[in-house]
Structures are given as structure tokens and as C-alpha cells.
Steps between C-alpha positions, in 0.01 A plus 500: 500500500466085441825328568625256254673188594879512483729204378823416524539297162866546390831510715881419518806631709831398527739483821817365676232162561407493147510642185097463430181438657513127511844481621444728768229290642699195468730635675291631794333144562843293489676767742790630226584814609685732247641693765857529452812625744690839357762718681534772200217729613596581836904533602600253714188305562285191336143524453278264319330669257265389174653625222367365118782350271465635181776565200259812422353803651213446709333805266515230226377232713204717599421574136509111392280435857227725356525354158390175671205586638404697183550155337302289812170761423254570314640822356662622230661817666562695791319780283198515716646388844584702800831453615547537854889413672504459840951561590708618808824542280374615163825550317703584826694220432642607150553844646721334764711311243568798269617741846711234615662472178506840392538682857234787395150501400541680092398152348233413722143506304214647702255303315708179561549603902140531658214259555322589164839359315334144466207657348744672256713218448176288391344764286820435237372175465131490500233786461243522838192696543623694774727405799554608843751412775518396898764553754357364854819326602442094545137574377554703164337191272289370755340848447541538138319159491200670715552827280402259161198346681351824597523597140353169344242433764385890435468453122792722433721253307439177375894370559756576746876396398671471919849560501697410822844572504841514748823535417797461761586841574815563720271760664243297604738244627736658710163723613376141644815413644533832679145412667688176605240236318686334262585121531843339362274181482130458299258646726278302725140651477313438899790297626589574862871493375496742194721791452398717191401540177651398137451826248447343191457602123150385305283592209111369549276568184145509540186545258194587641184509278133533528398169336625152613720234284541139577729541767413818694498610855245697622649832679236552727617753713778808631527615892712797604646620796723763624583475873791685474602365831887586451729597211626154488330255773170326456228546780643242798086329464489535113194737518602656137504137339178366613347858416612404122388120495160556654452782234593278233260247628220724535551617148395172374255414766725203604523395848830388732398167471484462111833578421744177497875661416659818622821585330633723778761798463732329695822627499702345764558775733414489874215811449327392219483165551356546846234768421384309164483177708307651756249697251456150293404318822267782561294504222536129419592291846657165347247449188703582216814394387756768480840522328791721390689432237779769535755252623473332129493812331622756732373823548419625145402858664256674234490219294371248849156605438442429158728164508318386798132528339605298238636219757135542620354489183681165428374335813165566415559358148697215615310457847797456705640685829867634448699435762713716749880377470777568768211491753603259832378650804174745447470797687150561482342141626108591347558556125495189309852529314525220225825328466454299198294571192192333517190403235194736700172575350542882487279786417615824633857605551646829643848661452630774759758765398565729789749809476706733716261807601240237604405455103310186522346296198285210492355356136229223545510246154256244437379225252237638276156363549 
């Protein structure tokens, strides 16, 4: 079957760093984290977490975040479009709130509680072709993003609507903090002195289509991976990582040495950061530049995916490096971690998502030519 080319040509998202796109990046390059202190989700204890300030449901705010990028393209409708969500939570979080309240489970909606809710939430405001979900942890829209390329590059739909989405779920939280990687501070990505992770809320909205607009981004490329080294530790050497990023390269026909940015999973904790470091380095040595931007945004879960292509699709269409932030003292002394955004003539950019189970994702985005 021919493959068509794939295009990123519409996107927006909103977070604790920004409520859009734009802000978002702004806030990436001048080091403004949104990550905030709170001591309501766990008893006792203060954790910094990024958490979006809104006077409305984040249902609502994920309805008017699709409604922009319906506006940004080229479309009418979602009529035609595959919609494909990419969540950890799903509705967990409003099934939380109504138990705590209520102290049973007779007013809890199934259809509101699993990870198809965001699919069913969106279908009462626009009308899609079909839609399907992914739960893969910290790579659910990372996948759902290589889910919608498979079906536009094989002819099967013409537009894929991307919905990544993370809510913060008291489950999920004090699940984190019982695996002891949480950080009462913002998270230092590859710094010898870091001490967890931020969980974070975010909703990254994504348009994929099989013809090109003025501003598109090629999306040249998905790799997989399942190492499945432990339930919840990365391989020590990063084997499952660099499994997914050479894949991704070879599904373009790109080579190491082409690629200029690597927005990397990095999370902050002592085992990912280490095998991620150590899989970069492998594949790459010190010849690209690599960031994370978690310690802006935090840890945005099944939403980091999704919100972290578009952070890659804006430094291809800006041609500048994001920078890490809260990064003194590098572990890894090969990978060539930027510390201030710089102007760089870029053409390729990759974006790792790796999960717990050894789920690893790595999307390869490029200008059109």
C-alpha cells in the first residue's frame, strides 16, 4: 500500500505554564515554570504539583480547546475525522470527587469513569467519524498520535483530531508518592541533584491531515518498544528507549546525525533519567541538542506526549532549541543539554514518551520539503 505524507497542521493545549500554544512556548524559553506547591492531596505532606487554574471544568476547557483548532483548520467539522484520545485518568478524577462526597459509588456514571469518557464527553459537542481510545500510562497520546499516522499515511482517513488529556487524580498521585518519586520542589530533569517528578494536569490538541497548510510539520515517523524490563523501572542502559528512537528514525530513512532537537521524557527521577540519558548518548553521542521540558510543565502523564510534540512542532516552526530549566549540575556529561533557548537552523526533531511496563514511544517531526 503507498504511504501518504502526514502533517501536523493544526494544534493547541493548555497547562499550569500556559493556557495556549504560544504561551506555553514562551514560557518554556524564559524558564516560567507553572509548577505550583500544594499540601491538600496528600495528608501531611507538600508536593509541587502542576495543576491548571480554571473557574470551569476542565471538560469545558477541553471542548473550547478543540473548538480552536477546528477554527485554526481547514475544516468545517469533525464529521469526517478520526478521533483518537490518548488518557491515563479518563474520568477517574470525577469518579473520585462524587465518592468522596457521596461515600458510595450509586451516582457514579460508567460512561463518565473510564478512558473512553473523553471521547464521550466530546461527542456532545461535535460529531466525529469514528473514535478510539489509548491507555499506555505516560505514553497514551504519544501513541494515539502514532495510532492517527498509521491511519493517514495508509489512506484510511484523511484527518485525525489528537486528543491528549490528564486530569489530577488522587489515585494517581498518592500511587506516585507511594513509589517515593514525587518532588515538593519543580523537578530537575538530568541534574545530579534531582529528587522526583511533578504530576501535572494538561490537554494537547492535535490535527493531523494528509495534505499540508502554510504552517505544517511533517510527521515523518513512529518507533515502538516494549522492553518490559520491570513493572515500574526502566532498563539501567535504556535498551527499550533507543529500540523506539532508532525505529522512528528508520521509519523515515533519517539518520542519528540529521536530527537537531530531542525533547526527552524526562521526568526527574533517578531511573529514568539515567537510562534515557544513557540510551540518548547511545544513539546520538553529543550531536543533538536535547531537552525536557517537564520542570516547566510538569509531568502531564497521558497528556506529555501529545503536549510535547507540539513543543517540537513549534521549534521547528520557530527554529529555536527549548531549553532545560532547573538544570545545574548534569548527570550524564555526553548529551548536549541546552540551557537557554537558542535561534538553530532545524530540520528534524524527535519527542520520547516512555511508560511503566517498558512502553516506549518515539515520534520523528520534520519541516516539509
Amino acid at each position: 500500500m503507498p504511504t501518504n505524507s502526514v502533517y501536523v497542521n493544526c494544534f493547541e493545549s493548555v497547562c499550569c505554564a500556559g493556557e495556549s500554544s504560544e504561551a506555553l512556548f514562551e514560557a518554556i524559553c524564559t524558564h516560567q515554570s507553572g509548577i505550583k506547591s500544594f499540601n491538600e492531596f496528600i495528608p501531611n505532606k507538600s508536593i509541587a504539583l502542576g495543576k491548571i487554574e480554571k473557574p470551569f471544568s476542565i471538560e469545558s476547557l477541553l471542548a473550547v480547546t478543540c473548538k480552536k483548532v477546528l477554527v485554526q483548520s481547514s475544516l468545517e467539522n469533525f464529521e469526517n475525522t478520526l478521533l483518537v484520545v490518548g488518557s491515563s485518568v479518563g474520568g477517574m478524577q470525577r469518579s473520585e470527587l462524587l465518592f468522596l462526597r457521596d461515600h458510595h459509588y450509586a451516582n457514579i456514571d460508567p460512561k463518565l469513569h473510564a478512558i473512553d469518557a473523553i471521547a464521550h464527553i466530546l461527542s456532545q459537542h461535535f460529531t466525529f467519524k469514528d473514535d478510539i481510545s489509548f491507555s499506555t500510562a505516560c505514553t497514551s497520546s504519544a501513541n494515539a498520535l502514532g495510532y492517527g499516522y498509521e491511519m493517514i499515511a495508509k489512506g484510511v482517513y484523511e484527518s485525525v483530531l489528537v486528543v491528549g488529556i490528564d486530569t489530577l487524580s488522587l489515585t494517581t498521585i498518592r500511587g506516585f508518592d507511594a513509589l517515593g518519586v514525587l518532588s515538593s520542589r519543580p523537578c530537575q530533569p538530568f541534574d545530579m541533584n534531582r529528587d522526583g517528578m511533578n504530576v501535572a494536569e494538561g490537554i494537547a490538541v492535535v490535527l493531523l491531515q494528509n495534505t499540508p497548510c502554510k504552517e505544517s510539520i511533517e510527521f515523518l515517523g513512529a518507533g515502538y518498544s516494549s522492553d518490559a524490563h520491570h513493572m515500574a523501572h526502566p532498563s539501567p542502559d535504556g535498551e527499550g528507549a533507543l529500540l523506539a528512537m532508532q525505529k522512528a528514525l528508520q521509519c523515515a530513512h533519517i539518520m542519528p546525525s540529521e536530527v537537531g532537537y530531542i525533547n526527552a521524557h524526562g521526568t526527574g527521577t533517578q531511573a529514568n533519567d539515567t537510562s534515557e540519558a544513557c540510551a540518548i548518548a547511545r544513539l546520538f553521542g553529543d550531536k543533538v541538542s536535547v531537552s525536557s521540558t517537564k520542570s516547566i510543565t510538569g509531568h502531564t502523564l497521558g497528556a506529555a506526549g501529545a503536549l510535547e510534540a507540539i513543543v517540537c512542532a513549534m521549534a521547528l516552526q520557530k527554529q529555536i532549541l527549548p531549553p532545560n530549566t532547573n538544570l545545574f549540575e548534569p548527570e550524564n556529561k555526553t548529551l548536549n543539554l541546552v540551557n537557554a533557548a537558542k535561534s538553530r537552523t532545524l530540520r528534524y526533531a524527535l519527542s520520547n514518551s516512555l511508560a511503566f511496563g517498558g512502553n516506549n514511544t518515539a515520534l520523528l517531526f520534520g519541516l516539509p520539503q
